[in-house]
C-alpha positions as CSV (number, residue, x, y, z in Angstrom):
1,X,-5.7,-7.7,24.1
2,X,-4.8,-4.0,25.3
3,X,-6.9,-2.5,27.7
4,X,-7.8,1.2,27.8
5,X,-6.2,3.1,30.4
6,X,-8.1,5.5,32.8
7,X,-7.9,8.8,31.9
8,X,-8.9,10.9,35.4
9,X,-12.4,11.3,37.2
10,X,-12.9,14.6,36.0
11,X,-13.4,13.3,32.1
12,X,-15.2,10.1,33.2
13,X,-18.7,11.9,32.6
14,X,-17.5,13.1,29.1
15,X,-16.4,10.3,27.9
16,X,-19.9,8.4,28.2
17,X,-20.6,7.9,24.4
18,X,-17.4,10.1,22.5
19,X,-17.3,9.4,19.1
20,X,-14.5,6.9,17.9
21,X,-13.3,7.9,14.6
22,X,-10.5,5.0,13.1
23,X,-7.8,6.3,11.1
24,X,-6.5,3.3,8.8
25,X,-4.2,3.0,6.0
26,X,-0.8,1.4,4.9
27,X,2.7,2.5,7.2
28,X,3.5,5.3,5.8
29,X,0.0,6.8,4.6
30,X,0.4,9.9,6.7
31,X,-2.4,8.6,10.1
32,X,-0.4,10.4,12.3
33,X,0.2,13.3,10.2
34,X,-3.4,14.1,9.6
35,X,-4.3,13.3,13.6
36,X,-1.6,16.0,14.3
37,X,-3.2,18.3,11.7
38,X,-6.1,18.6,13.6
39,X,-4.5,20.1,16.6
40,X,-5.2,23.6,15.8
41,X,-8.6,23.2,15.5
42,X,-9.0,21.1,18.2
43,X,-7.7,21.3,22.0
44,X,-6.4,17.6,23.0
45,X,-6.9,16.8,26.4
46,X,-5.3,13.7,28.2
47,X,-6.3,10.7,26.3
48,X,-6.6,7.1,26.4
49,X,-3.9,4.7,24.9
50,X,-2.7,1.5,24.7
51,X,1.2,1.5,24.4
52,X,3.3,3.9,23.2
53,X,4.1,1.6,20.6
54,X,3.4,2.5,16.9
55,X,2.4,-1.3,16.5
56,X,-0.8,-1.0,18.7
57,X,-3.7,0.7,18.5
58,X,-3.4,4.6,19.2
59,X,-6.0,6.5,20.6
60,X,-5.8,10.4,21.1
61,X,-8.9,12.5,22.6
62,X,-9.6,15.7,21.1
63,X,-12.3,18.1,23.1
64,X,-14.4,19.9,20.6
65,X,-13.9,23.7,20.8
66,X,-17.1,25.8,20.9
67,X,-16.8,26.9,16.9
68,X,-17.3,23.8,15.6
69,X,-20.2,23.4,17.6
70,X,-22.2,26.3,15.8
71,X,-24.6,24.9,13.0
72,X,-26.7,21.8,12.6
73,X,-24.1,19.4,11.1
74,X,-22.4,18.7,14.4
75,X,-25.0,17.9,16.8
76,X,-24.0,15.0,17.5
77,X,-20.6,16.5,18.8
78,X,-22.6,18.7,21.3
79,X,-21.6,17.1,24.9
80,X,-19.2,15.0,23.9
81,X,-15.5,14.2,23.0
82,X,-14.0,13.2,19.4
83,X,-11.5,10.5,19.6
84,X,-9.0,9.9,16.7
85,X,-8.0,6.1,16.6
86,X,-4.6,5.9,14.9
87,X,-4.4,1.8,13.9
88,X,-2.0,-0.2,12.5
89,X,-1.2,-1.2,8.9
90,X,-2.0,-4.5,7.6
91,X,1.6,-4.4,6.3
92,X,3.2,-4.4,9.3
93,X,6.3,-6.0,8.9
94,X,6.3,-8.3,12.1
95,X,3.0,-9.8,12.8
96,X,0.5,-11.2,10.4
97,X,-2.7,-8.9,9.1
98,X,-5.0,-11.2,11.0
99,X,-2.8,-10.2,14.7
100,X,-3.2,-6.6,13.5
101,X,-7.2,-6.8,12.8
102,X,-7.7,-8.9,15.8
103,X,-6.0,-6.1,17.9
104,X,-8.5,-3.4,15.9
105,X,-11.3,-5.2,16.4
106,X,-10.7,-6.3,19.9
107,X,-10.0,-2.6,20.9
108,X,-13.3,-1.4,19.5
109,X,-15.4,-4.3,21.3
110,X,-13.8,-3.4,24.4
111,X,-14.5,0.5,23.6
112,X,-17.8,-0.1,22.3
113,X,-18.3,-2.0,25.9
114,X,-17.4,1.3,27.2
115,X,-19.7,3.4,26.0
116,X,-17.9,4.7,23.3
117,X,-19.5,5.2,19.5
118,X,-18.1,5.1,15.6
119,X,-18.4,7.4,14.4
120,X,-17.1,6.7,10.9
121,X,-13.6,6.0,9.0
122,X,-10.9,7.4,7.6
123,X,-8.5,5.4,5.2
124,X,-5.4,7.3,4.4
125,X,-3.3,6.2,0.7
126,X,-0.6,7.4,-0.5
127,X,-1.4,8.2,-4.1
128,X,2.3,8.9,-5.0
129,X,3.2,4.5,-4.1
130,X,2.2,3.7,-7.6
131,X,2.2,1.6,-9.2
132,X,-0.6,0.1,-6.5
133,X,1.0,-2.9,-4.3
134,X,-0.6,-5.9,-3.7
135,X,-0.9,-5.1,0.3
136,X,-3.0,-1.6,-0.7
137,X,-5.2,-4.1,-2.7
138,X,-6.0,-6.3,-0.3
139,X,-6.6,-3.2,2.4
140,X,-9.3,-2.4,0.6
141,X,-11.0,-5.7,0.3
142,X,-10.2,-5.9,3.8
143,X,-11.8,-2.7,4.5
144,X,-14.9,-3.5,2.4
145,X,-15.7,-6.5,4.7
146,X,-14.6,-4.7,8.1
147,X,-17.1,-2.0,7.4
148,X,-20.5,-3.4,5.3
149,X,-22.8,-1.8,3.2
150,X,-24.5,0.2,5.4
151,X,-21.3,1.8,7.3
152,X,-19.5,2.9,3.8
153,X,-21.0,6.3,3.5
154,X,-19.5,7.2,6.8
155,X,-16.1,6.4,4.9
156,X,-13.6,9.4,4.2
157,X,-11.0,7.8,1.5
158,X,-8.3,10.3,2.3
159,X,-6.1,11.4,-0.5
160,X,-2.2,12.1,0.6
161,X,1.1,12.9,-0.8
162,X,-0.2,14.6,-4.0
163,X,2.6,17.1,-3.9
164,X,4.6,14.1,-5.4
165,X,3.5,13.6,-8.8
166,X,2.2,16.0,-11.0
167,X,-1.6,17.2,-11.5
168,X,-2.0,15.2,-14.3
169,X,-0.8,12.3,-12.5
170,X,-3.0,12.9,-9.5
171,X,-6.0,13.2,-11.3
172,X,-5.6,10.1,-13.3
173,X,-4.7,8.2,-9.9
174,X,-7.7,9.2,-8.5
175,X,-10.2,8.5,-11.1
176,X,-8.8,5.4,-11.2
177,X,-9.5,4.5,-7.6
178,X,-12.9,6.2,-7.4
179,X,-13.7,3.9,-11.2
180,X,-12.1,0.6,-10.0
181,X,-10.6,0.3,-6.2
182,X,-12.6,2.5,-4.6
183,X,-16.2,1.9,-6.5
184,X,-18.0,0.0,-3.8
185,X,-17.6,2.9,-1.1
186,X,-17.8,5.8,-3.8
187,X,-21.4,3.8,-4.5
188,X,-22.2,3.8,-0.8
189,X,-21.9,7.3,-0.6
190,X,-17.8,7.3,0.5
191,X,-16.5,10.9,0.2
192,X,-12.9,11.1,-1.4
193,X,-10.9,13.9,-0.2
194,X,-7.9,15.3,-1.1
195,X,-5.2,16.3,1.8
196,X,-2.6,18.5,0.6
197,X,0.5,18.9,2.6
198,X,0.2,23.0,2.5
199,X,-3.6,23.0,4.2
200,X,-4.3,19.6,5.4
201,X,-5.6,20.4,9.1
202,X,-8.5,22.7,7.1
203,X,-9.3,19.4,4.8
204,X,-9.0,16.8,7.2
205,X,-11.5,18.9,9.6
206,X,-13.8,19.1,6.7
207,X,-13.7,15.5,6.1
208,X,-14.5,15.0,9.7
209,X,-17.6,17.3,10.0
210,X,-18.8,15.3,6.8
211,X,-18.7,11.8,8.5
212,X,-20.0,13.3,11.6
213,X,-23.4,14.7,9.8
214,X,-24.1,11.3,8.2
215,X,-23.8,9.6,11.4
216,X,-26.9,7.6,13.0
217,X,-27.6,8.5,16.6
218,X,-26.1,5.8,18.1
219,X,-22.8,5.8,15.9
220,X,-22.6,3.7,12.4
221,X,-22.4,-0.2,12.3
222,X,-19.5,-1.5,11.7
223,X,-19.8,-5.3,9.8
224,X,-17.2,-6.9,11.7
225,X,-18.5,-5.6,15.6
226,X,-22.0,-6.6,14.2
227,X,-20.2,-10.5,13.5
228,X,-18.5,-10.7,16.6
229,X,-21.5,-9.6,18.7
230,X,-23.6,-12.4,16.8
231,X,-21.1,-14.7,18.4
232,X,-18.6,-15.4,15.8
233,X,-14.5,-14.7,16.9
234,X,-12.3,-12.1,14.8
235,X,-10.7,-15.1,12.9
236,X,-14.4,-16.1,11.7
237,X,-15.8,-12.7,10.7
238,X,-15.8,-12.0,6.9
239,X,-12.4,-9.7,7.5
240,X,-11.1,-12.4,9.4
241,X,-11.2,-14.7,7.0
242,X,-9.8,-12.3,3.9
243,X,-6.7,-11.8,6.3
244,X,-6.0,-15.3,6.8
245,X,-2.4,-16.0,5.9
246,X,-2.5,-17.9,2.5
247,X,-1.0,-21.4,2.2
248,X,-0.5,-21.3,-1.6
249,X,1.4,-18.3,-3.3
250,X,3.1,-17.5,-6.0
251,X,7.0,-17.4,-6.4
252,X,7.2,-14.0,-7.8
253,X,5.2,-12.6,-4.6
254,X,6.9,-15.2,-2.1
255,X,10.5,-14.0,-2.9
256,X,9.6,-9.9,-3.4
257,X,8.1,-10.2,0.4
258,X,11.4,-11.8,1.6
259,X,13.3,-8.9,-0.6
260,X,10.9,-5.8,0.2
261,X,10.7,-6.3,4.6
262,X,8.1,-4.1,4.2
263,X,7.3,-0.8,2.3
264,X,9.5,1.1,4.2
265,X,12.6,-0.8,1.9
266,X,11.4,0.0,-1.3
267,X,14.7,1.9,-2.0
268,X,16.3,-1.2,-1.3
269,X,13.8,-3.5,-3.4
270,X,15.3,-1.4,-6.3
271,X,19.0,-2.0,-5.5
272,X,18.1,-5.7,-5.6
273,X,16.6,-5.5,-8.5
274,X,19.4,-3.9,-10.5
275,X,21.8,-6.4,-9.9
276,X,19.5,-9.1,-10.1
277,X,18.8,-7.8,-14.2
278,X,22.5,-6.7,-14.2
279,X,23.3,-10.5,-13.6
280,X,20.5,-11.7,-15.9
281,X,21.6,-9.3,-18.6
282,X,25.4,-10.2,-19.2
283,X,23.9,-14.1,-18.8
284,X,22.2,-13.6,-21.7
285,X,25.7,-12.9,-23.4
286,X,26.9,-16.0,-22.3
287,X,24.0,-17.7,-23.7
288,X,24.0,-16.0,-27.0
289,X,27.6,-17.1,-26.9
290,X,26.6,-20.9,-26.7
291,X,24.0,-20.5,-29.5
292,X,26.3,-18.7,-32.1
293,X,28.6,-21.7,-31.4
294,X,25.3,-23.8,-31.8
295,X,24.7,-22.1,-35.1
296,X,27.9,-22.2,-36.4
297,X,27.6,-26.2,-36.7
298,X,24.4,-26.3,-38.7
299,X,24.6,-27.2,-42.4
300,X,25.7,-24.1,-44.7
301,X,21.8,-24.0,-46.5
302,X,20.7,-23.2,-42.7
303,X,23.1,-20.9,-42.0
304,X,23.6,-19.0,-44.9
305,X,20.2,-17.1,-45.1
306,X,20.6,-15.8,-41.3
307,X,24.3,-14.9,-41.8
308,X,23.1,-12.9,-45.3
309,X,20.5,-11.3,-42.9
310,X,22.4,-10.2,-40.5
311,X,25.8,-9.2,-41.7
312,X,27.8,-11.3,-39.4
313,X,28.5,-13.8,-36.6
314,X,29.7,-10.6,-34.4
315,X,25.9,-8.9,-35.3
316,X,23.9,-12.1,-34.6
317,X,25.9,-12.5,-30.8
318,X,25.0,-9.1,-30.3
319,X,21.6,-9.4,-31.5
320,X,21.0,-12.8,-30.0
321,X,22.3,-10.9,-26.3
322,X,20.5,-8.4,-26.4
323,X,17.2,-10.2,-27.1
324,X,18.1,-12.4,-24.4
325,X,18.1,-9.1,-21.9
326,X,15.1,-7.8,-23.7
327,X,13.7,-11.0,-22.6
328,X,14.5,-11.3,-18.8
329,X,14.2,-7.6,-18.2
330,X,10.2,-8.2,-19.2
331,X,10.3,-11.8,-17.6
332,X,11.4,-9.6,-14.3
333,X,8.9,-6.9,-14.6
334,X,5.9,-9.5,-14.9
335,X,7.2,-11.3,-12.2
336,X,7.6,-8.8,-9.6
337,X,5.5,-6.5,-10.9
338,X,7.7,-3.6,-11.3
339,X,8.0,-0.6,-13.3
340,X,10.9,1.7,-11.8
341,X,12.9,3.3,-14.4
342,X,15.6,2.9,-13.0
343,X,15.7,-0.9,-13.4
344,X,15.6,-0.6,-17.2
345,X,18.3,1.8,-17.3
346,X,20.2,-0.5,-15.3
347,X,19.4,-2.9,-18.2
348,X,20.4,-0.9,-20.9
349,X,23.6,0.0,-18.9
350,X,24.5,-3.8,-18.6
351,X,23.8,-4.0,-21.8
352,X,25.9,-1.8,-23.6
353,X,28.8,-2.7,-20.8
354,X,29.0,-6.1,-22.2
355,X,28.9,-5.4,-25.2
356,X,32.4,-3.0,-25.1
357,X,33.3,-5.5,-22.6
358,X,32.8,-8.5,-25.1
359,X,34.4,-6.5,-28.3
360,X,37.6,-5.8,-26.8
361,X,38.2,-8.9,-24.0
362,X,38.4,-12.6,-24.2
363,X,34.7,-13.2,-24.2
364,X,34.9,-11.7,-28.1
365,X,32.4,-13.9,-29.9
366,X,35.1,-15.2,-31.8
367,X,37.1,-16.5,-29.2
368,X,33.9,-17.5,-27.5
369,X,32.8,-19.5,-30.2
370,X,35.5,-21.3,-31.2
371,X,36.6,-22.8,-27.5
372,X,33.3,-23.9,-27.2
């Protein structure tokens, strides 16, 4: 486990009992872009960390300027220091999610051992990574049983990336996650806030004054500290146990982890995926081939009706192929649970090459046939 490193003698008396607020969400959620975003509005002073590794558990101290001090809502500020916890991403690419929640919740014990409070939460998704990925999914499960009942309306479900899809878009994002994904926290009181990329320091320090007035004196409770101080070890708490690594799993999910390495490849997940339906697309061709060859030896009262139907041995190769690509492009988008455009273009291109490809080269249905 990391250990926290002294920050100087001259914070020591501040730091009894600052505020811990964890920053979670998938890489690439935008943690670090909304700690920085902060930075005008607050003056960081020299922090505690544990590596300078994006993998461990980031802590950066922020001392509360006088301003925000003014009003009721922040009491709980007065005499203290606000510390931003930037975590890891349960879909970290090298270790396991129950390594990364084990280092989390190791780090807070220790903090919490320390003197140090939560505050509250903030989980960070990218609204634009649509459509939603199995690992978001099973963030917020995890998050559900890292924070309890009564810790949820200290929650801030942070909104990012909105600039990439349309208004529209957003808004039927979002009322999806507040009606489905996010309905357990929305019901506990969870604020959802949106952080656009043009004002974000201004949203993110509202977001922050809200957890901080619905915090307890004393800080908020998490589920998982409250398990572990009951005697139970990270692997046995209720989050532990949703991030064990699963013995049984589907081939479809096994070999798109093995494809993706992590959501930082998606670009090349897409690649794969065109060939792979490129591939599956001009197979179909050769299978329509073997069937028209099939179909030519049945009895003349079978064939006759079909051939009147469709015209000709050419048409029914061609239709026969391209329902065969119909087929494995849907058979592919099932499986891997895909929607990119781009992969049924890729399709339709594969499609239509085989086709002039077929018409003009040796693989005519003709010739096909009749060597077969």
């Amino acid at each position: 486990m990391a250990r926290m490193q002294a920050a100087g003698r001259e914070e020591g008396s501040q730091r009894s009992k600052d505020i811990l607020i964890l920053v979670m969400g998938l890489t690439g959620s935008g943690k670090s872009t909304f700690i920085n975003s902060l930075g005008p509005h607050y003056r960081m002073v020299v922090g505690h960390s544990l590596t300078a590794c994006t993998q461990e558990v980031m802590a950066t101290t922020l001392k509360t300027p006088p301003s925000a001090l003014q009003g009721s809502e922040n009491h709980h500020l007065r005499g203290r220091n606000l510390v931003l916890v930037d975590t890891p991403g349960f879909d970290d690419t090298h270790r396991h999610d129950w390594e990364i929640l084990d280092t989390i919740a190791s780090w807070l014990e220790e903090s919490c051992r320390q003197q140090y409070i939560v505050g509250g939460i903030v989980y960070l998704h990218d609204i634009s990574n649509i459509p939603l990925t199995t690992a978001a999914k099973s963030n917020f499960t995890v998050l559900k049983a890292f924070c309890g009942d009564s810790s949820s309306k200290s929650v801030m479900l942070g909104i990012t990336k909105g600039n990439k899809l349309s208004a529209k878009e957003c808004n039927k994002y979002e009322k999806e996650l507040k009606t489905k994904h996010w309905r357990f926290f929305v019901e506990h009181g969870a604020q959802v806030v949106r952080l656009p990329d043009a004002d974000q320091g201004r949203s993110a320090l509202q977001g922050i004054n809200n957890i901080l007035s619905r915090m307890p004196e004393g800080g908020i409770k998490l589920k998982v500290l409250e398990e572990m101080t009951s005697g139970a070890s990270v692997s046995q708490t209720t989050a532990g146990k949703l991030c064990r690594p699963r013995k049984k799993k589907g081939w479809g999910s096994t070999i798109k982890r093995i494809l993706t390495f992590g959501s930082h490849m998606a670009e090349l997940l897409i690649v794969l995926e065109c060939v792979i339906i490129s591939i599956l697309s001009v197979h179909s061709f050769v299978l329509s081939a073997i069937v028209l060859s099939w179909f030519n030896r049945l009895p003349t009262s079978v064939r006759e009706p079909v051939q009147n139907a469709l015209g000709s041995s050419y048409v029914a190769f061609i239709a026969v192929g391209m329902l065969g690509s119909i087929l494995w492009t849907a058979a592919f988008t099932v499986l891997f649970n895909t929607r990119d455009w781009i992969v049924v273009a890729t399709a339709f291109l594969a499609t239509v090459s085989w086709i002039v490809f077929a018409s003009a080269g040796p693989w005519h249905p003709g010739l096909c046939a009749a060597s077969l």
